[in-house]
Backbone atoms as SQL, in Angstrom:
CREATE TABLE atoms (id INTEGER PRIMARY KEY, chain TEXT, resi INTEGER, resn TEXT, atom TEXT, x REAL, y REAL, z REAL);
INSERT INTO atoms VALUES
  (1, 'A', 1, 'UNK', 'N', 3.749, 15.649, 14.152),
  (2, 'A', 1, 'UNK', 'CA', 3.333, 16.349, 12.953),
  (3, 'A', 1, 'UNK', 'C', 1.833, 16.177, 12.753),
  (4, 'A', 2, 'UNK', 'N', 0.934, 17.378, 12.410),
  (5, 'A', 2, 'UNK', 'CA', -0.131, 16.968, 12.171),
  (6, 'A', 2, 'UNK', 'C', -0.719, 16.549, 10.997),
  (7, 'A', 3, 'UNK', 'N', -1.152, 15.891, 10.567),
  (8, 'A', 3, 'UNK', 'CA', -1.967, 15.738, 9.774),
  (9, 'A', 3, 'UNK', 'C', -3.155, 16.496, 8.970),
  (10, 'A', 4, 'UNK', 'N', -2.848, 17.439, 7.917),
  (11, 'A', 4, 'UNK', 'CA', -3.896, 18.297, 7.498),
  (12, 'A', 4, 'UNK', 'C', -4.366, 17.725, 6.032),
  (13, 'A', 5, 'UNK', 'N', -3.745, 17.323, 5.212),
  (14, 'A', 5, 'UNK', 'CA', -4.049, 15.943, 4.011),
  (15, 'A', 5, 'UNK', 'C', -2.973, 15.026, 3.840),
  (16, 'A', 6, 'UNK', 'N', -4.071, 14.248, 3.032),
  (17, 'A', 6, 'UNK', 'CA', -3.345, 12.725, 3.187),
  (18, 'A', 6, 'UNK', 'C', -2.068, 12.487, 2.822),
  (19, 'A', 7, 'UNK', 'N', -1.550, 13.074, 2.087),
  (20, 'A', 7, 'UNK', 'CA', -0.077, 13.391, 1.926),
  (21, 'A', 7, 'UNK', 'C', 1.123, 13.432, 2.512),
  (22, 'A', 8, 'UNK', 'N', 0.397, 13.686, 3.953),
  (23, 'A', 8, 'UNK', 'CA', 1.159, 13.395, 4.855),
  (24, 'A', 8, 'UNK', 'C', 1.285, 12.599, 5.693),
  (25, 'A', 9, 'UNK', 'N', 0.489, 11.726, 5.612),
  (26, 'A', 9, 'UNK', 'CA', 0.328, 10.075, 5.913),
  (27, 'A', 9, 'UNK', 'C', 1.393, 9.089, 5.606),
  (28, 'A', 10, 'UNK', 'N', 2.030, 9.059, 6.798),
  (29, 'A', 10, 'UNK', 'CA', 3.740, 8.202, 6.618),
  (30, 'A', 10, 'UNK', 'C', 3.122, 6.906, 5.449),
  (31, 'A', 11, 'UNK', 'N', 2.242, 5.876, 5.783),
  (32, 'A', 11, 'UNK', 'CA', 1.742, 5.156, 4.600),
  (33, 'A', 11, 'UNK', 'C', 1.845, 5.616, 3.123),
  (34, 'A', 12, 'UNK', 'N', 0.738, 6.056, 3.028),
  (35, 'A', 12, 'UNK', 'CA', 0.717, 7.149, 1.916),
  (36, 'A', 12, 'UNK', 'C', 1.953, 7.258, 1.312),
  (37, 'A', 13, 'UNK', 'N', 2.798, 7.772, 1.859),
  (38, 'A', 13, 'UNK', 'CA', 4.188, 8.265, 1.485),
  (39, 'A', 13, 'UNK', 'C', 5.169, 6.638, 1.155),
  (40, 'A', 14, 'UNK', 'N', 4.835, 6.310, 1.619),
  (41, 'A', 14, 'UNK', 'CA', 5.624, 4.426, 1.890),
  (42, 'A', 14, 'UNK', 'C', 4.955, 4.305, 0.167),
  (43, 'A', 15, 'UNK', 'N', 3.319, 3.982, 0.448),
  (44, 'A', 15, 'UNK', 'CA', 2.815, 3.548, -0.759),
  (45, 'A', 15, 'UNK', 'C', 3.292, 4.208, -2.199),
  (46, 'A', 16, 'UNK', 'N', 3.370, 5.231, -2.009),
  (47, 'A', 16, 'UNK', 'CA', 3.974, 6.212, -3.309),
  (48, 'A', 16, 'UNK', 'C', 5.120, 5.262, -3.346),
  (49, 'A', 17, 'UNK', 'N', 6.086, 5.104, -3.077),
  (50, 'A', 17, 'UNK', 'CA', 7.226, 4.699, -3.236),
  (51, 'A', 17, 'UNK', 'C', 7.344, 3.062, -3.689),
  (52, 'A', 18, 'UNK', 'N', 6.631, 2.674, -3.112),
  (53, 'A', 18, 'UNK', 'CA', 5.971, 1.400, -3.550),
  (54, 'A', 18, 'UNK', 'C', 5.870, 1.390, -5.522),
  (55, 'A', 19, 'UNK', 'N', 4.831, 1.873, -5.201),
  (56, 'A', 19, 'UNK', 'CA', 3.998, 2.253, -6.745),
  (57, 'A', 19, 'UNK', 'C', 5.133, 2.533, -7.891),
  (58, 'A', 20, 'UNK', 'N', 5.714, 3.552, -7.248),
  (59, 'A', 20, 'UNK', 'CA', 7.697, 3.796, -8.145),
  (60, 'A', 20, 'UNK', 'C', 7.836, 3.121, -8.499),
  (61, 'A', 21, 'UNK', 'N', 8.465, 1.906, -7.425),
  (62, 'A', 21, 'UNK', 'CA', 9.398, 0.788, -7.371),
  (63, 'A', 21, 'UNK', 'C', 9.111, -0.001, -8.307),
  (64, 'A', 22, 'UNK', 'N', 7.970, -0.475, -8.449),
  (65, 'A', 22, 'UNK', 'CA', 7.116, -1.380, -9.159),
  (66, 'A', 22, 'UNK', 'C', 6.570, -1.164, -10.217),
  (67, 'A', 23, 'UNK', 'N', 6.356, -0.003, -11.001),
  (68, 'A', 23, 'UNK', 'CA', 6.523, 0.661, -12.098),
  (69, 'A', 23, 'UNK', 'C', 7.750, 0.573, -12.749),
  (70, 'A', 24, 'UNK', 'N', 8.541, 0.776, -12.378),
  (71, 'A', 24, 'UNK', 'CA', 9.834, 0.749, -12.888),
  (72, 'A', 24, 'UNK', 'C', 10.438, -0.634, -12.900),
  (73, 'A', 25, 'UNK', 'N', 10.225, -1.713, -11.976),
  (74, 'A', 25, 'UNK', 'CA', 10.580, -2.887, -12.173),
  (75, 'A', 25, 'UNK', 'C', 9.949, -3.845, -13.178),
  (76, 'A', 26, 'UNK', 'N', 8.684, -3.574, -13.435),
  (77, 'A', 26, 'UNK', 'CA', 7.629, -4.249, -14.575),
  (78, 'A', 26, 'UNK', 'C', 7.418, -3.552, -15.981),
  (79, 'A', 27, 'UNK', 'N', 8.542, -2.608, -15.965),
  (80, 'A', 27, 'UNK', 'CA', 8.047, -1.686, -17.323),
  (81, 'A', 27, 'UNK', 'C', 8.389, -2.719, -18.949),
  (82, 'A', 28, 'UNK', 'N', 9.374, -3.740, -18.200),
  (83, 'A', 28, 'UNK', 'CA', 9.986, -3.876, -19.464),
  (84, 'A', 28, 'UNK', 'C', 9.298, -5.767, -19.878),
  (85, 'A', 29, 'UNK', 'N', 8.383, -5.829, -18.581),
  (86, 'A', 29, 'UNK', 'CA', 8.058, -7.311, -18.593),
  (87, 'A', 29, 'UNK', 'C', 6.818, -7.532, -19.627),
  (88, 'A', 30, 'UNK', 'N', 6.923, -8.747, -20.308),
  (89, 'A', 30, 'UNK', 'CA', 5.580, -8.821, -21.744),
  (90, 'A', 30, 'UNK', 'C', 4.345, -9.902, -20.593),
  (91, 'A', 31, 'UNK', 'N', 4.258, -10.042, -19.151),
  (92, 'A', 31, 'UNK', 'CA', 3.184, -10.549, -18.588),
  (93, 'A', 31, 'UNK', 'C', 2.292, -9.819, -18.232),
  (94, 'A', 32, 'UNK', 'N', 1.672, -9.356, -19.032),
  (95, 'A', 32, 'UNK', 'CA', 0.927, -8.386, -18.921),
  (96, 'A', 32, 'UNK', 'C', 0.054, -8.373, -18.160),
  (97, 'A', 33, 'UNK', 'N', -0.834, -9.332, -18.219),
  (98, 'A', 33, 'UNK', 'CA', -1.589, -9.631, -16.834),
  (99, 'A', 33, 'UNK', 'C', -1.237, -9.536, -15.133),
  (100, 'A', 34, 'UNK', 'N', 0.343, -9.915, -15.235),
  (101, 'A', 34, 'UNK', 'CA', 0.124, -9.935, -13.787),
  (102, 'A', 34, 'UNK', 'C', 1.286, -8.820, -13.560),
  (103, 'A', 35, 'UNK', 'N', 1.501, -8.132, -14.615),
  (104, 'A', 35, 'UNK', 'CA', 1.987, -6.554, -14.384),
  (105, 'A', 35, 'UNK', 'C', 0.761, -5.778, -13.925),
  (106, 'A', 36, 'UNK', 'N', -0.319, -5.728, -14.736),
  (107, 'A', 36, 'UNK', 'CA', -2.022, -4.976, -14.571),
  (108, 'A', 36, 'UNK', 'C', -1.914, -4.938, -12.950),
  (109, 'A', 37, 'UNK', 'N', -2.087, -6.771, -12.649),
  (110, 'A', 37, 'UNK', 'CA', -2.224, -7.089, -11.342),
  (111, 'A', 37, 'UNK', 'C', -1.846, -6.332, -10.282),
  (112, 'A', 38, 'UNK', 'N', -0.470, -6.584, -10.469),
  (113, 'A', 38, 'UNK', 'CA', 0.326, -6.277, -9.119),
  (114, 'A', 38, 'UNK', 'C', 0.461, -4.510, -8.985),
  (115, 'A', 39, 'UNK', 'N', 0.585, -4.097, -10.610),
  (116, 'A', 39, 'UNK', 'CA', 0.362, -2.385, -10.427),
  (117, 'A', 39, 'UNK', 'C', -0.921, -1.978, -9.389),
  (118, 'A', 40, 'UNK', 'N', -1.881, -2.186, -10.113),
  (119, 'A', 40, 'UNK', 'CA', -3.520, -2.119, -9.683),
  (120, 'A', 40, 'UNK', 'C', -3.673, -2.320, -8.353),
  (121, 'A', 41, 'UNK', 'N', -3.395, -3.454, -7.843),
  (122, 'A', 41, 'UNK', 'CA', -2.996, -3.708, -6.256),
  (123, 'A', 41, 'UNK', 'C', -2.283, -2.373, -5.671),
  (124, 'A', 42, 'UNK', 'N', -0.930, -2.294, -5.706),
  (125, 'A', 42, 'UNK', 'CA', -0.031, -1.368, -5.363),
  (126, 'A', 42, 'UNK', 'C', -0.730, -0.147, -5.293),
  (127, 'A', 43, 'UNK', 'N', -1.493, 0.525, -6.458),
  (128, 'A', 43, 'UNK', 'CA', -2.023, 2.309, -6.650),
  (129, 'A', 43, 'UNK', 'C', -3.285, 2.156, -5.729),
  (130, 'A', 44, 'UNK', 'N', -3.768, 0.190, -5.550),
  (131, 'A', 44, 'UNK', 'CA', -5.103, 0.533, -4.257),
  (132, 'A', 44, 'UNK', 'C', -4.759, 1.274, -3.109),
  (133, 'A', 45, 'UNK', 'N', -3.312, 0.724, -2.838),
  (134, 'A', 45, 'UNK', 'CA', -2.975, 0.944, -1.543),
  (135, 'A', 45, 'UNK', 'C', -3.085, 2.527, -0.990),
  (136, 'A', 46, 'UNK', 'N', -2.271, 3.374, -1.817),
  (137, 'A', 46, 'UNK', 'CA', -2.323, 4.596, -1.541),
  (138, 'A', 46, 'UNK', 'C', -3.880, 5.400, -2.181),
  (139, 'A', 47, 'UNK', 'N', -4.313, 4.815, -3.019),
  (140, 'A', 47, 'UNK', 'CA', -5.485, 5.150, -3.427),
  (141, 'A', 47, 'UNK', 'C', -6.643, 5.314, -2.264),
  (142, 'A', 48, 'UNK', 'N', -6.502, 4.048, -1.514),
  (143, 'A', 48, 'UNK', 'CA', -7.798, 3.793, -0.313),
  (144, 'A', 48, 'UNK', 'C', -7.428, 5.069, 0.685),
  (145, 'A', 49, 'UNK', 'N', -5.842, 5.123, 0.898),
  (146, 'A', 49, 'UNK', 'CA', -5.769, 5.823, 2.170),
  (147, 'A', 49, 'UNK', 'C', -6.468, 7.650, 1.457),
  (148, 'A', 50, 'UNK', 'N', -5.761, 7.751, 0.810),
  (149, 'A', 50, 'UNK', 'CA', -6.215, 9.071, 0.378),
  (150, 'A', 50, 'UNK', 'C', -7.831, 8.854, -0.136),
  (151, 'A', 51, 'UNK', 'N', -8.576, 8.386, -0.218),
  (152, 'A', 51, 'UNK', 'CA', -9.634, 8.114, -0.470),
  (153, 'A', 51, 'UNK', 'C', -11.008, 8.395, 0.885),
  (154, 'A', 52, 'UNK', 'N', -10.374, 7.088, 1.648),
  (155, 'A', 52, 'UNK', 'CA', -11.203, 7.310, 3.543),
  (156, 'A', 52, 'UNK', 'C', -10.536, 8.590, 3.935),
  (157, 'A', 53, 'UNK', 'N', -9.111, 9.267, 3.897),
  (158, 'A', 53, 'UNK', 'CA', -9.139, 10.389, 4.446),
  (159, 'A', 53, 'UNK', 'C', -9.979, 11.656, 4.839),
  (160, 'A', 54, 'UNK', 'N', -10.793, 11.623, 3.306),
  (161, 'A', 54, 'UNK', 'CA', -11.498, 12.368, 3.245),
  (162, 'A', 54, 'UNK', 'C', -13.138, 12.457, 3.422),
  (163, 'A', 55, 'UNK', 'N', -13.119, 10.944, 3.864),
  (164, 'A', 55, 'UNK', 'CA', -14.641, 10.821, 4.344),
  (165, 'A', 55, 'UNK', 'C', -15.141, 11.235, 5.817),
  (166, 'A', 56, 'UNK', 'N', -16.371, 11.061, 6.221),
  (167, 'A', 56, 'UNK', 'CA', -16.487, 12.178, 6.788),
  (168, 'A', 56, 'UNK', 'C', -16.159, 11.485, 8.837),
  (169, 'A', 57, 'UNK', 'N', -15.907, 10.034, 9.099),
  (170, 'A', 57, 'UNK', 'CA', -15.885, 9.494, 9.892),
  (171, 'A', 57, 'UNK', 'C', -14.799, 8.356, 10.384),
  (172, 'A', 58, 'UNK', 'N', -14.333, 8.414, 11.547),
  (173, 'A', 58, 'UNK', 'CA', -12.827, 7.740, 11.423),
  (174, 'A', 58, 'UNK', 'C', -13.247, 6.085, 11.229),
  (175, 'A', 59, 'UNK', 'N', -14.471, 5.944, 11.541),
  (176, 'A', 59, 'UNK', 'CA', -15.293, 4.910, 11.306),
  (177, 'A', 59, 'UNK', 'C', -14.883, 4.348, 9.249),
  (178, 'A', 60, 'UNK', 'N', -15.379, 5.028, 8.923),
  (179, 'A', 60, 'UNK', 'CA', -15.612, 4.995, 7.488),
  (180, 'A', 60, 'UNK', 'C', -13.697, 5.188, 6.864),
  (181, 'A', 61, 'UNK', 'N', -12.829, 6.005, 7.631),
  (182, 'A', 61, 'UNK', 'CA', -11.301, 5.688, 7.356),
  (183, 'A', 61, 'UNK', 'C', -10.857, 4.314, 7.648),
  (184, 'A', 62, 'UNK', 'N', -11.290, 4.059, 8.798),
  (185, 'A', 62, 'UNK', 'CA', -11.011, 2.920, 8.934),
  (186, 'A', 62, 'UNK', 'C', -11.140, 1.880, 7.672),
  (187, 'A', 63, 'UNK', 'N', -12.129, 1.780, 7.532),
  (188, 'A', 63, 'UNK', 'CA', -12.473, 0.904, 6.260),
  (189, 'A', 63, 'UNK', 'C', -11.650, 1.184, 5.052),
  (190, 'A', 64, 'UNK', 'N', -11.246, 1.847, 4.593),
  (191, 'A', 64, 'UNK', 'CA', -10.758, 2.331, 3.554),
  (192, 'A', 64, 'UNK', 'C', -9.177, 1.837, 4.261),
  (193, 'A', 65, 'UNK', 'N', -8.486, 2.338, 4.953),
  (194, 'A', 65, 'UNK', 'CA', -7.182, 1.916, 5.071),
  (195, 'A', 65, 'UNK', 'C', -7.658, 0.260, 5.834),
  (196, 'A', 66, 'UNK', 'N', -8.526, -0.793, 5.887),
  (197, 'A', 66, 'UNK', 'CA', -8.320, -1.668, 6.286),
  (198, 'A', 66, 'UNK', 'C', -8.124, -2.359, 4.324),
  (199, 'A', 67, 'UNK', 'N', -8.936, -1.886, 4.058),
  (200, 'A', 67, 'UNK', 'CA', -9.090, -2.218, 2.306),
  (201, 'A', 67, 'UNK', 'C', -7.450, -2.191, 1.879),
  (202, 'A', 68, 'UNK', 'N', -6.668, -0.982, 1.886),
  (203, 'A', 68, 'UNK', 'CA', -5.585, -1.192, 1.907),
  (204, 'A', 68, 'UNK', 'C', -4.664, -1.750, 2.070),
  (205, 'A', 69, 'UNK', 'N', -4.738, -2.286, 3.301),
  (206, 'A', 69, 'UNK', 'CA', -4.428, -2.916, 4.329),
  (207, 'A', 69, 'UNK', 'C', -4.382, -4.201, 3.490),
  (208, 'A', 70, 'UNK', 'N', -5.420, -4.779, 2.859),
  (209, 'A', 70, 'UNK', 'CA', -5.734, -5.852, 2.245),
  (210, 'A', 70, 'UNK', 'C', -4.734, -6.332, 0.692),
  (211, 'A', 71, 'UNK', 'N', -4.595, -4.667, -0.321),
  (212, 'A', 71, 'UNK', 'CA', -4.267, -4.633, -1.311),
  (213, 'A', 71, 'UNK', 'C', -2.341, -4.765, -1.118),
  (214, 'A', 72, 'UNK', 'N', -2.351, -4.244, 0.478),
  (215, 'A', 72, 'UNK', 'CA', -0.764, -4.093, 0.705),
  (216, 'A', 72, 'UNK', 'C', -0.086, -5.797, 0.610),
  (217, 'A', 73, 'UNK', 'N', -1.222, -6.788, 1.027),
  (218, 'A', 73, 'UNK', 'CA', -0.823, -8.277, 1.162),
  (219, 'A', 73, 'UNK', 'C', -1.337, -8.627, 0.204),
  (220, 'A', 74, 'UNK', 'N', -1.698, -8.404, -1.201),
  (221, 'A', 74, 'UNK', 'CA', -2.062, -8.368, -2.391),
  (222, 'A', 74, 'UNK', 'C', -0.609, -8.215, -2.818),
  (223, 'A', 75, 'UNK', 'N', -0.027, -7.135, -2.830),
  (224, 'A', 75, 'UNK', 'CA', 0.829, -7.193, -3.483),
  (225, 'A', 75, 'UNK', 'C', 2.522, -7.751, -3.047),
  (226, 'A', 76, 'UNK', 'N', 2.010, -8.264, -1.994),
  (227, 'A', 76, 'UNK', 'CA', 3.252, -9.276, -0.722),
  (228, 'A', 76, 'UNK', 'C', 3.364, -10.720, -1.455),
  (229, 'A', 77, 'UNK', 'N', 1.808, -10.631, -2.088),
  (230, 'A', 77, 'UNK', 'CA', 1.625, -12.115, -2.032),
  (231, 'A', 77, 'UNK', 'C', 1.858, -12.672, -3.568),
  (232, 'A', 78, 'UNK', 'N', 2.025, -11.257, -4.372),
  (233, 'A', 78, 'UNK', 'CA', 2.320, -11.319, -5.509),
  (234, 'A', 78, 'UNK', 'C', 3.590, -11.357, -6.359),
  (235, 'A', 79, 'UNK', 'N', 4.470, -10.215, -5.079),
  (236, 'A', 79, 'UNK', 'CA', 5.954, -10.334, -5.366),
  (237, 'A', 79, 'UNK', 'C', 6.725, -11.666, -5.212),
  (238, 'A', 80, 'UNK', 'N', 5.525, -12.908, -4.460),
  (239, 'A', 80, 'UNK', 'CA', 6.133, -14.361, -4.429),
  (240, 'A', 80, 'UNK', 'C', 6.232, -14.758, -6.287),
  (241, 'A', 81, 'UNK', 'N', 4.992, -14.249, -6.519),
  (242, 'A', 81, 'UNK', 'CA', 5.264, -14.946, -8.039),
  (243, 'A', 81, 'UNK', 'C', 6.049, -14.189, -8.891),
  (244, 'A', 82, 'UNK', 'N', 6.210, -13.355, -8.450),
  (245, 'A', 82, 'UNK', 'CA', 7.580, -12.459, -9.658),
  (246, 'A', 82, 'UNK', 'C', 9.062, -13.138, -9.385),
  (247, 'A', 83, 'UNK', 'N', 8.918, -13.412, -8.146),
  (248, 'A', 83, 'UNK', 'CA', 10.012, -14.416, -7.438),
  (249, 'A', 83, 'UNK', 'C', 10.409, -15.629, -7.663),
  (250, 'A', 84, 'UNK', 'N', 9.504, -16.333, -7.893),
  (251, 'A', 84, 'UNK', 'CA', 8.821, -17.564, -8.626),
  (252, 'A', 84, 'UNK', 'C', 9.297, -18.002, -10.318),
  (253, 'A', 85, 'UNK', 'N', 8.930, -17.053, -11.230),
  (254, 'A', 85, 'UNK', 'CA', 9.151, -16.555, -12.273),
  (255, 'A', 85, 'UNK', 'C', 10.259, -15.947, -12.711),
  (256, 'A', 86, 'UNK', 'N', 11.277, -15.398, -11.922),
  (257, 'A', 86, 'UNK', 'CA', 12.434, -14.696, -11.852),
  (258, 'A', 86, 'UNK', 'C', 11.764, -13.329, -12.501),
  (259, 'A', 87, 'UNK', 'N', 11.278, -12.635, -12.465),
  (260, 'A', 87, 'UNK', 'CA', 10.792, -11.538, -12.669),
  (261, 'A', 87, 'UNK', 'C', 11.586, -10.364, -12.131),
  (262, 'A', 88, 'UNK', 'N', 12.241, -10.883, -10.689),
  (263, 'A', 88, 'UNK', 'CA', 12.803, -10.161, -9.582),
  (264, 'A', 88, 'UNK', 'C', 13.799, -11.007, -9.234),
  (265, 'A', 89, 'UNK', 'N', 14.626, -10.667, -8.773),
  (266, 'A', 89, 'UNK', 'CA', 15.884, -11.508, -7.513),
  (267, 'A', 89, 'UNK', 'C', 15.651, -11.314, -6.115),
  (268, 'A', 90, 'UNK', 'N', 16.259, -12.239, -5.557),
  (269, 'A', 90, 'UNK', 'CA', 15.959, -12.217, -4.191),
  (270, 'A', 90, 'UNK', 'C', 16.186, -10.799, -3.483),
  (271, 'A', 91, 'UNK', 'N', 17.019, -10.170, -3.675),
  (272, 'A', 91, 'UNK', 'CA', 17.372, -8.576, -3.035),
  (273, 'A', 91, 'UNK', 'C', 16.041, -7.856, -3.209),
  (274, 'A', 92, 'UNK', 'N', 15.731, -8.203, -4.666),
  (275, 'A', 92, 'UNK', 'CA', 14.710, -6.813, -4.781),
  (276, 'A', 92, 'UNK', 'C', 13.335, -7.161, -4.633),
  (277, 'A', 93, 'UNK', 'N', 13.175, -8.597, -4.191),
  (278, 'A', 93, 'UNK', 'CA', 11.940, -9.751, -3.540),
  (279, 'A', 93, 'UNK', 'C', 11.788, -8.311, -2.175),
  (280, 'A', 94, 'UNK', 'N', 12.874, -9.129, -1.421),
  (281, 'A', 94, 'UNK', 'CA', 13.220, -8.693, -0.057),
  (282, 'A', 94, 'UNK', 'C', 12.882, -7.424, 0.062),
  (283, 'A', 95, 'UNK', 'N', 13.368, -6.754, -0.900),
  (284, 'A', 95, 'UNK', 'CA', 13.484, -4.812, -0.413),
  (285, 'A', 95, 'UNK', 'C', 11.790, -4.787, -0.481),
  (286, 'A', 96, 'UNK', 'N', 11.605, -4.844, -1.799),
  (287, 'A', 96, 'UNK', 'CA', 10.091, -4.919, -1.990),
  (288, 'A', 96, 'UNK', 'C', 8.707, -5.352, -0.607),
  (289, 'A', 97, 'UNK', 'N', 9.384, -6.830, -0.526),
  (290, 'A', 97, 'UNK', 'CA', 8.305, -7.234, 0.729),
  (291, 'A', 97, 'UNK', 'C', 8.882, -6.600, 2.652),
  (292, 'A', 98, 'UNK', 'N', 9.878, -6.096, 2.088),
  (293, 'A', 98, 'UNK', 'CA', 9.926, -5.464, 3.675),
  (294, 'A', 98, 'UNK', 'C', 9.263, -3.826, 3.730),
  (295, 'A', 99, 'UNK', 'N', 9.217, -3.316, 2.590),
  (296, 'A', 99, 'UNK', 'CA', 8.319, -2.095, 2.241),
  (297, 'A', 99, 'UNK', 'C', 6.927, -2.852, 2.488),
  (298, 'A', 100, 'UNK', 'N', 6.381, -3.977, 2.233),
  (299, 'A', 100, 'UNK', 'CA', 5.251, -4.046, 2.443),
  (300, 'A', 100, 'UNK', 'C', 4.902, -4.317, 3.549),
  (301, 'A', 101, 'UNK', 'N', 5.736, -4.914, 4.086),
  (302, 'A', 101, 'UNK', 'CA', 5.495, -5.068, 6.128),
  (303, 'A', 101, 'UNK', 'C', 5.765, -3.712, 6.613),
  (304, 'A', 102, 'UNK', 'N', 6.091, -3.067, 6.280),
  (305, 'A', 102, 'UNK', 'CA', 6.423, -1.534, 6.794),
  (306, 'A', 102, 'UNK', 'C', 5.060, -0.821, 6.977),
  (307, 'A', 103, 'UNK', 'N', 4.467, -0.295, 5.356),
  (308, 'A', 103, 'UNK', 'CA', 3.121, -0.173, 5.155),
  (309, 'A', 103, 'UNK', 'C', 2.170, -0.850, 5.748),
  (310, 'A', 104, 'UNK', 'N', 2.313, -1.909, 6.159),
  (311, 'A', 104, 'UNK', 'CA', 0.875, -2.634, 6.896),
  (312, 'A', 104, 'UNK', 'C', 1.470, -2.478, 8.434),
  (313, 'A', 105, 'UNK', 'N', 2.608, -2.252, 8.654),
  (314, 'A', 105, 'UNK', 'CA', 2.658, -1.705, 10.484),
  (315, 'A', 105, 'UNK', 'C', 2.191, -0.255, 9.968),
  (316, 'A', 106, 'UNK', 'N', 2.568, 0.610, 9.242),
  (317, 'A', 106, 'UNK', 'CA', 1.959, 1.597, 9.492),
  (318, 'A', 106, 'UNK', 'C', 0.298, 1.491, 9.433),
  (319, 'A', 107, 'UNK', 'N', -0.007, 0.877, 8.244),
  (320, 'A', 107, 'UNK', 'CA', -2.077, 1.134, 8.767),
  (321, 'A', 107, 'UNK', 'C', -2.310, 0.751, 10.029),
  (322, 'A', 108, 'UNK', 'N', -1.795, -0.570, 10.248),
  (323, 'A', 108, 'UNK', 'CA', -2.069, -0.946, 11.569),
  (324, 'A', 108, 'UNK', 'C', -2.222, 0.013, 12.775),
  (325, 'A', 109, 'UNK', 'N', -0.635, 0.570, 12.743),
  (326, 'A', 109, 'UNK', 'CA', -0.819, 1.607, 13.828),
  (327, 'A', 109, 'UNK', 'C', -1.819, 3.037, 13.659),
  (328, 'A', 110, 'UNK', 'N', -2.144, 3.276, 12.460),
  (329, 'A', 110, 'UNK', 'CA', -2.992, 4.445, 12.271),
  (330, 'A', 110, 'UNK', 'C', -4.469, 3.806, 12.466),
  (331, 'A', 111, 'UNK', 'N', -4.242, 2.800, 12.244),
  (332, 'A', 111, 'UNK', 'CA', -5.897, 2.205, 12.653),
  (333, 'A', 111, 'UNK', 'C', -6.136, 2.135, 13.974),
  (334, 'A', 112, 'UNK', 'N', -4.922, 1.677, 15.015),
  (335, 'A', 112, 'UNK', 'CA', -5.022, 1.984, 15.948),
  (336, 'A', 112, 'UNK', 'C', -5.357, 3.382, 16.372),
  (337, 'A', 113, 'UNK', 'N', -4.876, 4.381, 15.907),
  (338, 'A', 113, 'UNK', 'CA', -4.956, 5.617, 16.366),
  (339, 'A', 113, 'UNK', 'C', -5.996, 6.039, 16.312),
  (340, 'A', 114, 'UNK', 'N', -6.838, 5.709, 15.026),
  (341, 'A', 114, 'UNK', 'CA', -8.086, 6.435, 14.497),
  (342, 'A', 114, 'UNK', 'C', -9.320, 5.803, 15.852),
  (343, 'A', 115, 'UNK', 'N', -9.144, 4.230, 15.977),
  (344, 'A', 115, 'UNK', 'CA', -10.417, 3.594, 16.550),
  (345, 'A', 115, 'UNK', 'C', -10.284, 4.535, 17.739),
  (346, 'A', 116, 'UNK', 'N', -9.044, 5.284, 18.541),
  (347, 'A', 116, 'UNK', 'CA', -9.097, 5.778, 20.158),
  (348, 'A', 116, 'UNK', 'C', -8.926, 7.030, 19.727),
  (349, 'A', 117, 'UNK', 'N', -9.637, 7.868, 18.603),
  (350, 'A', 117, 'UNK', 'CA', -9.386, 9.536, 18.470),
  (351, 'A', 117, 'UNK', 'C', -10.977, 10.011, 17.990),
  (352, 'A', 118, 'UNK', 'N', -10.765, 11.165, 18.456),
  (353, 'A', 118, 'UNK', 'CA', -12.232, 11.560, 17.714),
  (354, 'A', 118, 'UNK', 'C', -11.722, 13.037, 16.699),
  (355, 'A', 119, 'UNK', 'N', -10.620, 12.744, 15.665),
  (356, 'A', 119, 'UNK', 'CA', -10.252, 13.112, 15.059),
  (357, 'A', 119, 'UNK', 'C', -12.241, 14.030, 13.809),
  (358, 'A', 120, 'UNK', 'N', -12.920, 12.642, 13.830),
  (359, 'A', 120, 'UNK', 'CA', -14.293, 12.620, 12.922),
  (360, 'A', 120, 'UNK', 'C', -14.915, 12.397, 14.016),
  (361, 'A', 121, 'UNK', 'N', -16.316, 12.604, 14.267),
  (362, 'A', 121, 'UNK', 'CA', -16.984, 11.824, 14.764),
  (363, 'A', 121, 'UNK', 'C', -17.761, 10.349, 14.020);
């Protein structure tokens, strides 16, 4: 499939779903702070990718989905403390952090793709 906007970026699409999940699991929590947190993290994720998509060099995507890349273990590292806190149960720990290993094999592999394409110059 090609790629004509970011939308169609299997990530992208992961991250949306993400963002759902986690919206809907924190709506009803009074920690407000580390609801901000972990939302804010989560909307980086798909935020960066659709963001470098549109810049003008796979160089400069790169960066942007490595940023991601970053916010995706941001919010891995955060679902420990919702875990922690009982915020979450172990099922929806799990579902949650295996969506986030999902998303970071996918940048990974698109980062791979981008460094060996001349998609940009």
């Amino acid at each position: 499939m090609k790629i004509t906007k970011f939308e169609d970026i299997e990530a992208w699409k992961e991250a949306r779903i993400l963002v759902k999940k986690l919206y809907t699991i924190t709506g009803e929590l009074k920690d407000f702070a580390f609801v901000n947190q972990i939302t804010r993290a989560a909307v980086s994720v798909m935020s960066n990718i659709a963001e470098g998509f549109d810049r003008n060099s796979n160089k400069e995507f790169i960066q942007y989905l490595v940023v991601s890349r970053g916010s995706v273990s941001e919010v891995k590292s955060l679902l420990y403390v919702a875990l922690d806190n009982r915020y979450i149960n172990n099922s929806t720990f799990t579902e949650l952090a295996d969506r986030c290993d999902r998303i970071s094999g996918l940048l990974n592999g698109f980062i791979r793709y981008l460094r060996n394409s001349d998609r940009k110059s």
